[in-house]
C-alpha positions in Angstrom: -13.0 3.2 -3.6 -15.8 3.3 -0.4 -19.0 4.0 -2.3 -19.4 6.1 1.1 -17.1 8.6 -0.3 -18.4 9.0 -3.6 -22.1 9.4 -1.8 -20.2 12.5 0.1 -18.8 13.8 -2.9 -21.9 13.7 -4.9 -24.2 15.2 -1.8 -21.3 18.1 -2.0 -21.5 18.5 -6.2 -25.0 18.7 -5.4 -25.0 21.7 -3.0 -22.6 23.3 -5.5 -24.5 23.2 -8.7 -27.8 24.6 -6.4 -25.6 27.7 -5.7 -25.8 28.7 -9.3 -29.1 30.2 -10.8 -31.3 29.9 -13.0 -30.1 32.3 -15.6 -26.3 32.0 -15.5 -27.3 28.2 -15.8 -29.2 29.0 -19.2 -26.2 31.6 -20.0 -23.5 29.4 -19.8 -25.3 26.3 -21.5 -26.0 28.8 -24.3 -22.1 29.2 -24.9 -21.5 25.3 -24.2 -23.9 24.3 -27.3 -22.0 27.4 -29.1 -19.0 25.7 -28.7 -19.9 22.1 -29.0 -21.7 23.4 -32.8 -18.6 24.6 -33.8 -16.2 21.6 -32.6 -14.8 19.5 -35.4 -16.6 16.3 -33.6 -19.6 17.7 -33.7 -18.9 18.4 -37.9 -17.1 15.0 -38.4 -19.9 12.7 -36.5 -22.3 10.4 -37.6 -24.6 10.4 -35.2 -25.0 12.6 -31.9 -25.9 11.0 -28.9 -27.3 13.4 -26.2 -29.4 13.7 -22.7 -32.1 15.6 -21.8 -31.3 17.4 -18.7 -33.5 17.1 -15.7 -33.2 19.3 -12.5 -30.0 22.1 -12.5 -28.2 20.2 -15.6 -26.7 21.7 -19.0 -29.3 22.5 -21.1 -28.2 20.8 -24.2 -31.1 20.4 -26.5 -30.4 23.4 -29.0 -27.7 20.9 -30.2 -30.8 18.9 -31.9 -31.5 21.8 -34.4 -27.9 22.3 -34.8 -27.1 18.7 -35.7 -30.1 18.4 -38.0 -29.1 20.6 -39.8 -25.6 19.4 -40.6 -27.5 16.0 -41.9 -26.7 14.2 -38.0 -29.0 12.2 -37.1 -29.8 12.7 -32.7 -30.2 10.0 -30.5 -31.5 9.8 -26.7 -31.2 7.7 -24.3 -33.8 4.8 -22.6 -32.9 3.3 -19.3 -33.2 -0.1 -18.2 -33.7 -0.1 -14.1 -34.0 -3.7 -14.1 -30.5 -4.4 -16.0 -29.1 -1.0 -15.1 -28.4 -0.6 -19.3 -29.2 2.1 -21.5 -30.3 1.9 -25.0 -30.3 5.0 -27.3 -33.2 5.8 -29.5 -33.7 7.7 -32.9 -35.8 11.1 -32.2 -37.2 11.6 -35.2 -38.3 15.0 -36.1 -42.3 14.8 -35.5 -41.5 13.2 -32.5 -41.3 14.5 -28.9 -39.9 13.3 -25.4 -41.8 11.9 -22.6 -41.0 11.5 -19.1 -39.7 8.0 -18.7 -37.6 6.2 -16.3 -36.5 8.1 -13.0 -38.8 11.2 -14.8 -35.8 11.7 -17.5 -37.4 12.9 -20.6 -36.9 9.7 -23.2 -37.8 8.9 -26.7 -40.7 6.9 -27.8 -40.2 2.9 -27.4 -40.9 2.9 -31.3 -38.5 5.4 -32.4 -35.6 3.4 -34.4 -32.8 2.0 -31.9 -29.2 3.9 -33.1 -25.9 1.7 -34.0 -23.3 3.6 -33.1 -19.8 3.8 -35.1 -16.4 4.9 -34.7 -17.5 8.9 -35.9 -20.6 8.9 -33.3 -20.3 11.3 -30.8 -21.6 10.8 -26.8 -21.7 13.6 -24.9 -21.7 12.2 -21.0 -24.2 13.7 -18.3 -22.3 13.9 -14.8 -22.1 15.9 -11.6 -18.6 16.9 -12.6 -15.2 16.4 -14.3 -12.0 16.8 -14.0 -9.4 18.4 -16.5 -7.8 14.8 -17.2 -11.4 13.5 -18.0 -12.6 11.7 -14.9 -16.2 12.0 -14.8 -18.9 11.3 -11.7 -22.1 10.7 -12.1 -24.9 9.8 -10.1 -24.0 6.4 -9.0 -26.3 3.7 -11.0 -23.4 2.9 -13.3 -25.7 3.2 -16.8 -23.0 5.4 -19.2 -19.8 3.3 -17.9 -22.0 0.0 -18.7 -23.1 1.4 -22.1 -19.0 2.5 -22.7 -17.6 -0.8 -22.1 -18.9 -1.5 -25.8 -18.9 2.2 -27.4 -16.8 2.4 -30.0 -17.0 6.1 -30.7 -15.7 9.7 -29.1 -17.1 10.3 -25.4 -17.1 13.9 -24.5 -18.2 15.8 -21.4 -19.7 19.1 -20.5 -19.3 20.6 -17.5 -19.7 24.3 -16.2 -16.2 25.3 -15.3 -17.6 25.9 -11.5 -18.6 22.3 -11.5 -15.3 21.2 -12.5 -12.8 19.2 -9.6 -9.3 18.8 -9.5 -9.8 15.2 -8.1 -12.4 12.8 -8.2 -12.9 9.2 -6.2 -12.9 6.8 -9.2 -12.3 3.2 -9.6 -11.4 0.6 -11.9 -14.0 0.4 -14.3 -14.8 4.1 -14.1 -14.7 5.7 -17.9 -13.1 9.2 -18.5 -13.6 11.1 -21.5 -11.2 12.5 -24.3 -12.7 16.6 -24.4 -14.6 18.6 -22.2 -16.4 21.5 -22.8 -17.0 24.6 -20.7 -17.9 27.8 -21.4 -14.7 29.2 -21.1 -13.0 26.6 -24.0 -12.3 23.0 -24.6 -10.2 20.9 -22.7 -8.3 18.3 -24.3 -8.2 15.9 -21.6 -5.5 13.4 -23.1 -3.3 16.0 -23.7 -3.2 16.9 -20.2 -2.7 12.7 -19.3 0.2 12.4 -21.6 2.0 15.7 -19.6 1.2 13.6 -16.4 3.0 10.5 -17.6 5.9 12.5 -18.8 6.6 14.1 -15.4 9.2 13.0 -13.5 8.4 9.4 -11.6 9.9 10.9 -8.8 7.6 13.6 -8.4 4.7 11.5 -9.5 5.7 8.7 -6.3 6.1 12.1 -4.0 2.5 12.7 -5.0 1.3 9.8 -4.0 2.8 9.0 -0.7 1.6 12.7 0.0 -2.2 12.0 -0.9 -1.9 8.6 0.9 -0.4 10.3 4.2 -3.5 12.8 3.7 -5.9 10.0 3.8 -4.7 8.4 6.8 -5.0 12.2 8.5 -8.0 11.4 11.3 -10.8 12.8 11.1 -12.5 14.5 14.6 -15.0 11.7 14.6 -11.8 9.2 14.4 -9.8 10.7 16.8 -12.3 10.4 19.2 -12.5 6.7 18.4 -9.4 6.5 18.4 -8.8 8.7 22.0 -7.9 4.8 23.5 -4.6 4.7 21.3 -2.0 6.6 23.6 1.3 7.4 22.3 4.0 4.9 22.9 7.4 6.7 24.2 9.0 3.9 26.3 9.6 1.1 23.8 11.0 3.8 21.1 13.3 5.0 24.0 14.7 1.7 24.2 15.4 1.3 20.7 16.7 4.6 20.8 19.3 3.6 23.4 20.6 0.5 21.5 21.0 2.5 18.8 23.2 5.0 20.7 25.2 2.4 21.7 25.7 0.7 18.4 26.9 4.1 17.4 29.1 4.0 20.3 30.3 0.7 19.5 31.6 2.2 16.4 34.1 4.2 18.1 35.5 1.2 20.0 35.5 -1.2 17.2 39.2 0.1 16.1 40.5 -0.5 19.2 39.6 -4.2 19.9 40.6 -5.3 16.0 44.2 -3.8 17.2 44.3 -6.7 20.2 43.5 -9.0 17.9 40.1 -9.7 20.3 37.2 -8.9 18.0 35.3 -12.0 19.0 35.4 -11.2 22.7 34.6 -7.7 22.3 31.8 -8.3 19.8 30.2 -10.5 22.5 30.6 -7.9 25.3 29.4 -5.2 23.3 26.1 -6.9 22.1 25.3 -7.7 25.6 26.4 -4.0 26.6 24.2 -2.6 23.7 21.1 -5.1 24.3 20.9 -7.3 27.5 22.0 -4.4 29.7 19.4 -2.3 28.6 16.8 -4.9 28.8 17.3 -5.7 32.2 17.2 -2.1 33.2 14.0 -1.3 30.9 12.3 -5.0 32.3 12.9 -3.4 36.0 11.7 0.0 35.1 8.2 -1.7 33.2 8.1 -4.4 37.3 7.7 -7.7 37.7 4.3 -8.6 35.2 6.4 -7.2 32.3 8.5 -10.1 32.5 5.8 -12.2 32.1 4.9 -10.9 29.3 7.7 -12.1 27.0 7.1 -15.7 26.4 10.2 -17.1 28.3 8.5 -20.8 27.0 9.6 -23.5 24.5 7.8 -24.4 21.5 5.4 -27.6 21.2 6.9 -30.6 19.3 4.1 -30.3 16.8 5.0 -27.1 15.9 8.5 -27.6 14.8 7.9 -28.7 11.5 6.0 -25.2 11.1 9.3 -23.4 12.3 11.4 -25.3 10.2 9.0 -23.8 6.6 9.7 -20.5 8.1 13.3 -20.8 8.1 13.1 -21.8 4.4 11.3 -18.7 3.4 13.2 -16.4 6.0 16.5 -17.8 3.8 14.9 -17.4 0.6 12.8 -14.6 1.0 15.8 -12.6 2.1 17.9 -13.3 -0.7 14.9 -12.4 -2.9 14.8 -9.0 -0.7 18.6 -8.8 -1.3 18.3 -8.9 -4.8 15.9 -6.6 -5.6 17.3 -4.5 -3.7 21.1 -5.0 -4.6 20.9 -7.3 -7.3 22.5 -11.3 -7.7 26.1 -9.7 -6.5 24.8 -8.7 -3.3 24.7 -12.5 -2.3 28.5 -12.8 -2.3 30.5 -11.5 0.8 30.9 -12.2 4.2 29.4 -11.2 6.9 29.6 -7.9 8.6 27.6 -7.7 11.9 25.4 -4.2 12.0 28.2 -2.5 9.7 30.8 -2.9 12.4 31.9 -6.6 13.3 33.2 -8.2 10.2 33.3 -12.2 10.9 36.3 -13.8 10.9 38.0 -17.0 11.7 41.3 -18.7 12.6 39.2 -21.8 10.8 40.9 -24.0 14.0 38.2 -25.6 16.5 38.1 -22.4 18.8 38.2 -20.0 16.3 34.9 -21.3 14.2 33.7 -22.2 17.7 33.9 -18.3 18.8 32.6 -16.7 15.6 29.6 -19.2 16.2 29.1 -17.7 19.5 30.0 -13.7 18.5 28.0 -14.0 15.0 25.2 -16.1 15.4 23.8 -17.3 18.7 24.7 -14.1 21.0 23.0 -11.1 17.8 20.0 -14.3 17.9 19.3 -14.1 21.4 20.0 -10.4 22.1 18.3 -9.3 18.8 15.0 -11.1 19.7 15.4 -10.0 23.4 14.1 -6.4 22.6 12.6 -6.6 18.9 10.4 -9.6 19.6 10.1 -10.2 23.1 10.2 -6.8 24.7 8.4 -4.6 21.6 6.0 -7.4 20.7 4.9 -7.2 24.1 4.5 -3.5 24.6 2.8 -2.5 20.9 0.3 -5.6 21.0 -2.4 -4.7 23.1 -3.0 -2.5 19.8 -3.6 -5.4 17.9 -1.2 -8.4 16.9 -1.2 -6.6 13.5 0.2 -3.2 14.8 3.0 -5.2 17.0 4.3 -6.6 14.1 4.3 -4.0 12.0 6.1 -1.5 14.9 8.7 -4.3 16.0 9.5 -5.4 12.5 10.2 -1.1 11.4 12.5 -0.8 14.7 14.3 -4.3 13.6 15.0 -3.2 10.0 16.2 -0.2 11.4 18.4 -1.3 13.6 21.5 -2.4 10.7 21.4 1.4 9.6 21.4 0.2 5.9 19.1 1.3 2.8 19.7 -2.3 0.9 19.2 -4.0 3.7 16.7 -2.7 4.7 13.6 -4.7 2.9 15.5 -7.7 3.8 15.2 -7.3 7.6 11.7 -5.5 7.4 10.5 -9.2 6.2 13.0 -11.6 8.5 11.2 -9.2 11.4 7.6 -9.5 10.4 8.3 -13.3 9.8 9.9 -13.4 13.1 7.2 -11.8 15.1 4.7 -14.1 13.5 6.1 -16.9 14.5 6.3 -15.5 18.1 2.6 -15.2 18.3 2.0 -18.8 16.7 4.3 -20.8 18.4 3.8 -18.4 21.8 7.5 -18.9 22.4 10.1 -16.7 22.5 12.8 -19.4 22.2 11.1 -20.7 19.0 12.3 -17.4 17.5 15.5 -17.4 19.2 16.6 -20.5 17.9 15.0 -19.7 14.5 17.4 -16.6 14.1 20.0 -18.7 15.3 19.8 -20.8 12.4 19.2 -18.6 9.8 22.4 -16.2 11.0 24.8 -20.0 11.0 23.5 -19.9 7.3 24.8 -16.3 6.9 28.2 -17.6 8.0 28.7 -21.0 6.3 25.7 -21.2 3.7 27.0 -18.1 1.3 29.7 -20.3 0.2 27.6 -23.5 -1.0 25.0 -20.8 -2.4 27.8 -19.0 -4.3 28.5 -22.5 -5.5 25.5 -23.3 -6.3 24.9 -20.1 -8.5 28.2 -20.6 -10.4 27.1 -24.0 -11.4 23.5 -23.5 -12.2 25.6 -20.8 -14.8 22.3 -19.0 -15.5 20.7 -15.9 -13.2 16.7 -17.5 -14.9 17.6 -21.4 -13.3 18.7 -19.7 -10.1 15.7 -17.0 -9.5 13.6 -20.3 -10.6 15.0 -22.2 -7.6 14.7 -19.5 -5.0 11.4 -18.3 -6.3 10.0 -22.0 -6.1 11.4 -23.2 -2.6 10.3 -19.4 -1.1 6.9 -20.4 -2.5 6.3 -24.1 -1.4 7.4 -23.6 1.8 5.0 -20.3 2.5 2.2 -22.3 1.8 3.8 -25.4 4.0 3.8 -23.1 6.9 0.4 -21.4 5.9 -0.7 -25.3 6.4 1.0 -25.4 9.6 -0.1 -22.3 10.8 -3.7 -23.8 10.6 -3.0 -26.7 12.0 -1.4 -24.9 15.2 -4.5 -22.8 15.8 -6.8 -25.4 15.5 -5.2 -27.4 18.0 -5.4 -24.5 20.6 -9.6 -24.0 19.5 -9.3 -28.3 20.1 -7.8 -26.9 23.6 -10.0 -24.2 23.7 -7.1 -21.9 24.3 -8.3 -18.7 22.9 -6.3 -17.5 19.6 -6.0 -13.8 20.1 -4.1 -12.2 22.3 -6.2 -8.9 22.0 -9.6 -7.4 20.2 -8.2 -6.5 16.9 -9.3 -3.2 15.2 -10.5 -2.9 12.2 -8.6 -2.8 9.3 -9.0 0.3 8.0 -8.5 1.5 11.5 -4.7 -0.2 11.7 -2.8 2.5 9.4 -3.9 5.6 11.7 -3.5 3.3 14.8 0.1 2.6 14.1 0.6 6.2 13.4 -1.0 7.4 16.4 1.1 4.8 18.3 4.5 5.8 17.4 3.9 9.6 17.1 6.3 10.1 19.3 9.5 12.4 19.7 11.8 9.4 20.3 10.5 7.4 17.5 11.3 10.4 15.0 14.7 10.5 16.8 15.1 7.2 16.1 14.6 7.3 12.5 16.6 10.5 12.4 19.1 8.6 13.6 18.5 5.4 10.7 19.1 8.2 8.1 21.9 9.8 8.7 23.9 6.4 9.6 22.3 4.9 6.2 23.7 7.6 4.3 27.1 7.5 6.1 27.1 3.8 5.5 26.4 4.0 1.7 
């Protein structure tokens, strides 16, 4: 969590708990000790461990005579600035506090150090709670320190006016079991356990909501961010391939009839993605084209390409089965739930479905995803053109199960289109990997039946997806330190910065066409399950 946030939080808490005065603060901690006396942890402990309040904080200290008096002894605490520690002291009864450490009132340095036990009770100091126990305090760290190695009951005490329904907290943040307030106690794990037990569903809705909040802009942000215009054109292109596709659905029936699915496979893919290319590269003039990276990759980069067709093979079978489990490796292949390859097996006929199912979906495929939306997203940042063209490209095979596996085969794609700076590199990379869609299944199902165990299999993918990602990590640096030895500069735009990518992609593809688009994704996906 930015420590900027919790500053803003506790500058907020702050300017709450001045609001309340004097008297309903010495009210209210009245009926906090009352209730705190008559808790069972309070009767049950050993030893009390408490705080002297400084500034608008519960006053607490009646629990002294209270305590006594049950035969518990009260310790306070001494802080350490130098090791950021605390250690809690003994006040005996002739002895008194003194101001101490940031002028909070501590025991003497000779009063007797307290051992704490599994019955000693810590009431916690902080600006405020919340009703599942997250606590913030003031932001040295001292009571989560001195919890790492408490091994008793850790309470809070909070006016109910301080209390939050969320708080920024981190990792090695403590919470605490009860919390008093002077309208009752709250048992704080109670109301964790009824958290868990709700539905994971709602729990996951929850949290895309809050995480869609965060990436809301603020008025200082969308000033920043008043460069970032709102793309319509390259969604409007996707949105007409998809159109088509939809189209092409409609004339599928009839070409299976002629017995001509190979042909009309071909014609349609150029129909649904060349034709609209050409007309969208005329509309964008002349400098557009020369923005796609018509170029062929470097000899020394081949190797690299090569790593990245092992992990795009792997990686989407380890997409497909998390997705669809081992079975969905098995079946042929059925080109964007429409064109389902088949094969006289004769010369011609493995030399067409070559042509229809893997080189011509290759070449038109990377045509718009890589070359043409690559080259209109990245002047937002290599990042963001990724991210945009890989989305439209998983999209585009109106499937839920697949689509994980094309989400990554697209950002892999795109990345090697901005290494290699050649759009033929990823042409003939696609290439490739859809020839293995038609004539590797078989020799994988083979391989599967033979290894006879799901464990040796998953070992194999796992291990080959691994190795060669670090291979082509290696190559990857290897190709960019050759351009610095050229001094051919490595970016092909300022990058923002990281935090600012989220609400600069979502700025990006607000657009009415994109949420057609996705409109349109859903309700095929859902026809298509």
């Amino acid at each position: 969590m930015n420590e900027n946030a919790k500053k803003e939080v506790r500058a907020k808490l702050r300017a709450r708990r001045e609001q309340i005065s004097n008297e309903q603060l010495r009210e209210r901690s009245q009926q906090i000790v009352s209730r705190i006396a008559a808790s069972s942890q309070l009767a049950n402990a050993d030893l009390l461990l408490l705080y002297a309040p400084i500034g608008k904080e519960l006053n607490l200290l009646p629990l002294v005579r209270v305590a006594r008096a049950k035969g518990i002894p009260v310790a306070f605490p001494i802080s350490d600035p130098e090791t950021c520690t605390l250690t809690f002291r003994i006040l005996k009864e002739d002895q008194r506090l003194n101001a101490g450490t940031y002028n909070i009132p501590e025991p003497p340095a000779d009063a007797p150090i307290a051992k704490p036990t599994e019955r000693t009770l810590c009431i916690l100091p902080g600006l405020s709670f919340t009703p599942n126990g997250a606590r913030i305090g003031y932001g040295k760290g001292y009571y989560d320190r001195f919890l790492d190695t408490f091994p008793g009951i850790a309470v809070g005490a909070v006016l109910d006016a301080m209390l939050c329904k969320r708080l920024p907290t981190e990792a090695h943040d403590h919470s605490v079991s009860l919390l008093f307030t002077e309208r009752g106690v709250i048992d704080c794990n109670a109301i964790v356990k009824r958290k868990k037990a709700a539905t994971p569903l709602a729990t996951y809705v929850n949290q895309a909501l809050n995480w869609l909040r965060s990436l809301q802009p603020s008025k200082e942000e969308l000033s920043e961010l008043s460069h970032v215009r709102v793309l319509h054109l390259p969604p409007a292109l996707v949105l007409c391939s998809f159109l088509l596709l939809i189209l092409a659905r409609l004339i599928d029936t009839a070409l299976l009839d002629r017995g001509s699915e190979a042909i009309g496979a071909v014609l349609l893919q150029i129909l649904i993605f060349v034709v609209p290319s050409v007309l969208y590269s005329a509309l964008r003039g002349e400098k557009f084209t020369k923005r796609i990276r018509l170029t062929l990759p470097k000899p020394s980069q081949l190797w690299f390409c090569l790593c990245i067709l092992v992990v795009m093979i792997t990686g989407s079978m380890l997409a497909s089965i998390l997705t669809g489990g081992i079975s969905s490796l098995s079946g042929g292949v059925v080109l964007y739930n429409t064109f389902s390859a088949q094969s006289s097996g004769d010369f011609l006929g493995i030399s067409a479905l070559i042509i229809a199912y893997a080189l011509v979906p290759a070449f038109c495929e990377e045509l718009v995803f890589r070359a043409y939306l690559c080259a209109e997203y990245e002047h937002l940042g290599v990042a963001i053109s990724i991210a945009a063209s890989s989305l439209f490209f998983a999209m585009l095979h109106f499937s839920f199960p697949l689509f994980l596996t094309y989400l990554l085969l697209g950002a892999l794609l795109a990345s090697v289109l901005y290494a290699t700076r050649s759009f033929f590199a990823v042409f003939v990379l696609h290439f490739l990997y859809n020839l293995f869609c038609l004539f590797g299944q078989p020799y994988l199902s083979a391989f599967y039946v033979h290894a006879g165990s799901n464990d040796i299999f998953m070992f194999c993918v796992v291990t080959l997806f691994l190795l060669f990602s670090a291979f082509a990590t290696g190559e990857a640096r290897k190709i960019y330190h050759l351009y610095a030895r050229a001094n051919l500069s490595s970016a092909y735009t300022t990058n923002p910065p990281l935090k600012q990518i989220p609400k600069i992609f979502l700025r990006a593809l607000a657009s009415p066409v994109t949420a057609v688009c996705i409109a349109l994704w859903l309700i095929m996906a859902v026809i298509n399950l």
